[in-house]
C-alpha positions as CSV (number, residue, x, y, z in Angstrom):
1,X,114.3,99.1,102.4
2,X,113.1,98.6,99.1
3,X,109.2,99.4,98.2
4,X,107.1,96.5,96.3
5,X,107.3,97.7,93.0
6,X,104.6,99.7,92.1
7,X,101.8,98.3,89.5
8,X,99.6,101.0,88.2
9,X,97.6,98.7,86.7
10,X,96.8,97.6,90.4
11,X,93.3,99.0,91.4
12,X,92.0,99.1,94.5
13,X,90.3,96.0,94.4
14,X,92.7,93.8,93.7
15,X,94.9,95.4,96.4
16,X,91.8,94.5,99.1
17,X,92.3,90.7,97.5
18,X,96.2,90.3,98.4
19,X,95.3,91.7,101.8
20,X,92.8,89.0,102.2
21,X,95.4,86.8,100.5
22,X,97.8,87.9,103.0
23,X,95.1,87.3,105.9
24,X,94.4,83.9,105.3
25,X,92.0,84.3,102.8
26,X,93.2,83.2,99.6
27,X,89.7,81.6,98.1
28,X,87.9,84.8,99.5
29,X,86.2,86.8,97.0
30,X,85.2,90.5,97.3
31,X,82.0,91.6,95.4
32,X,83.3,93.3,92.8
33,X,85.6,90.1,91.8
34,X,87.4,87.5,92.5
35,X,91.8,87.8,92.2
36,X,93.1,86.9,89.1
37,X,95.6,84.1,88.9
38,X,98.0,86.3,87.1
39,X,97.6,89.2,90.1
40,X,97.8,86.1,92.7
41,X,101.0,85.0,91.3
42,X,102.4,88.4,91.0
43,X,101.9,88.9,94.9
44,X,103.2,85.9,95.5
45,X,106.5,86.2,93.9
46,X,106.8,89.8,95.1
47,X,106.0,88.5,98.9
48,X,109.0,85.7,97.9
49,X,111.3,88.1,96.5
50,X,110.5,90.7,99.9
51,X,110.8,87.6,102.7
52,X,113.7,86.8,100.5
53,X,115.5,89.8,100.8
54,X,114.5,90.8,104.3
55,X,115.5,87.7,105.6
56,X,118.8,87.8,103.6
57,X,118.0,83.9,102.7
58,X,120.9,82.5,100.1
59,X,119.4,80.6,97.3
60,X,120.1,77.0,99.5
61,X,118.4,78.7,102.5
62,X,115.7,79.4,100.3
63,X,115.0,76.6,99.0
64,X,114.4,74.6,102.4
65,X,112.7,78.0,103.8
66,X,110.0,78.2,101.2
67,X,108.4,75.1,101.2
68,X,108.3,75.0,105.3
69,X,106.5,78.5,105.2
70,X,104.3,77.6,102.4
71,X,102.9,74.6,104.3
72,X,102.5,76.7,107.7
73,X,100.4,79.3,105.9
74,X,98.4,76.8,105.0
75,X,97.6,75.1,107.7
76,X,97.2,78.5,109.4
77,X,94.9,79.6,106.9
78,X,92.3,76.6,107.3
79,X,92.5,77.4,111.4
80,X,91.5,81.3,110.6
81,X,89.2,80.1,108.3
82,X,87.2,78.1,110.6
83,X,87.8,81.2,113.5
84,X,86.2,83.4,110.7
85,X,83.2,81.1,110.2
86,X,82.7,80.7,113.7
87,X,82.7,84.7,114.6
88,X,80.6,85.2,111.2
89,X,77.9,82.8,112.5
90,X,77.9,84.5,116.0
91,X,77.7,87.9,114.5
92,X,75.5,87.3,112.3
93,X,72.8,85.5,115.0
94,X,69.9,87.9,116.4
95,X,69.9,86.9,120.0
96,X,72.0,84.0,121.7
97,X,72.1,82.8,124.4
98,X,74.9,83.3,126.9
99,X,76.2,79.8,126.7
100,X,76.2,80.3,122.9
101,X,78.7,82.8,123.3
102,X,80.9,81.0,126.0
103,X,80.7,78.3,123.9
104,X,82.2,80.5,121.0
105,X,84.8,82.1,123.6
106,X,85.8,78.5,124.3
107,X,86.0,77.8,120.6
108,X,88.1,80.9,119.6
109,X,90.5,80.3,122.4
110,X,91.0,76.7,120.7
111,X,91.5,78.1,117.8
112,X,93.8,80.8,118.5
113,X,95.2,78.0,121.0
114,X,96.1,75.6,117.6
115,X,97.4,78.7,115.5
116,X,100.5,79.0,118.5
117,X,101.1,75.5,118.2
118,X,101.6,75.7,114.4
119,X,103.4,78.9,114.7
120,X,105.8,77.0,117.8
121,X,106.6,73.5,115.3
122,X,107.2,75.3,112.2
123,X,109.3,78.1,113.8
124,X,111.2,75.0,115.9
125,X,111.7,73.2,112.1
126,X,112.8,76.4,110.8
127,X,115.3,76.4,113.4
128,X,116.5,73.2,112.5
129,X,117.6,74.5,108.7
130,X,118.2,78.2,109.3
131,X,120.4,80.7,111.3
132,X,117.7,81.2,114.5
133,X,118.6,85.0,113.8
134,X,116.6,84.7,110.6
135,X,113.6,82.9,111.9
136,X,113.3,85.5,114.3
137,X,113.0,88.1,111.7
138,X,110.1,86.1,110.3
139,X,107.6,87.8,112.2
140,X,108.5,91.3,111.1
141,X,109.1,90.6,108.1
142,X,105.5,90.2,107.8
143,X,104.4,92.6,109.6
144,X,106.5,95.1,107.2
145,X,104.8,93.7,104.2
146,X,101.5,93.5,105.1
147,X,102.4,97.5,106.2
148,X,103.7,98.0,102.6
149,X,100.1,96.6,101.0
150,X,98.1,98.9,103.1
151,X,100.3,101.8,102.5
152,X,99.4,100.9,98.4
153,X,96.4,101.0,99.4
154,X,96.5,104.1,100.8
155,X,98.3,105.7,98.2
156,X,96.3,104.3,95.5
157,X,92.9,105.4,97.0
158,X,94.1,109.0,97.5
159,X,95.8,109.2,93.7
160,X,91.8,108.0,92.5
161,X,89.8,110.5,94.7
């Protein structure tokens, strides 16, 4: 397994961005900054080349795979965007009432309710274009990226201290 090749030039910042980039939250911003385009594009075609490569997509396989995934995240993102509003606006309320928080039980489950269902068509279209052996992969292939961001991090915070 090949490491995402190491930017020096990466600070810790910018590393906390493509985790919340990775999370779903592309338009957040930290205080210190907001993630360059350049540093957004970088992750993303390191994230293409690893999924790539993990997934052992050809260049035809590719080419249907990307665009499919793209559009998933995306929809996925604006779900845990709203489930992130939600929980913000109970956290962040001094004293609720206990139908308040069923209320916001009820609403998470929804949520986390319409994340399966995009997770179920996409991976059923997926299906439809690649090996089912690959789109099985899919999920740990993300989990071992994500994995390899927060082990930069980790490296990069110690190296600084």
């Amino acid at each position: 397994m090949q490491k995402i090749t190491d930017d020096k030039n990466l600070d810790m910042k910018n590393i906390i961005l493509l985790l919340l980039l990775l999370a779903g939250g592309g338009s957040m911003a930290v205080a210190q900054g907001k993630l360059t385009e350049e540093k957004r594009k970088e992750f993303e075609a390191q994230k293409v080349a690893f999924f790539t490569r993990e997934l052992d997509l050809s260049p035809s396989e590719a080419a249907v795979f990307w665009p499919l995934y793209n559009e998933m995240r995306k929809k996925r993102r604006e779900i845990e965007g709203q489930m992130r509003k939600g929980a913000n606006e109970v956290n962040k309320a001094s004293a609720l009432a206990e139908e308040k928080y069923a209320e916001a039980i009820g609403k998470k489950l929804a949520w986390e309710d319409e994340l399966q269902k995009i997770k179920k068509e996409y991976y059923q279209r997926m299906t439809g274009i690649l090996p089912a052996s690959k789109v099985w992969r899919l999920g740990e292939a993300e989990r071992k990226f994500q994995r390899q961001l927060f082990e930069k991090l980790c490296c990069n915070s110690a190296v600084k201290k």
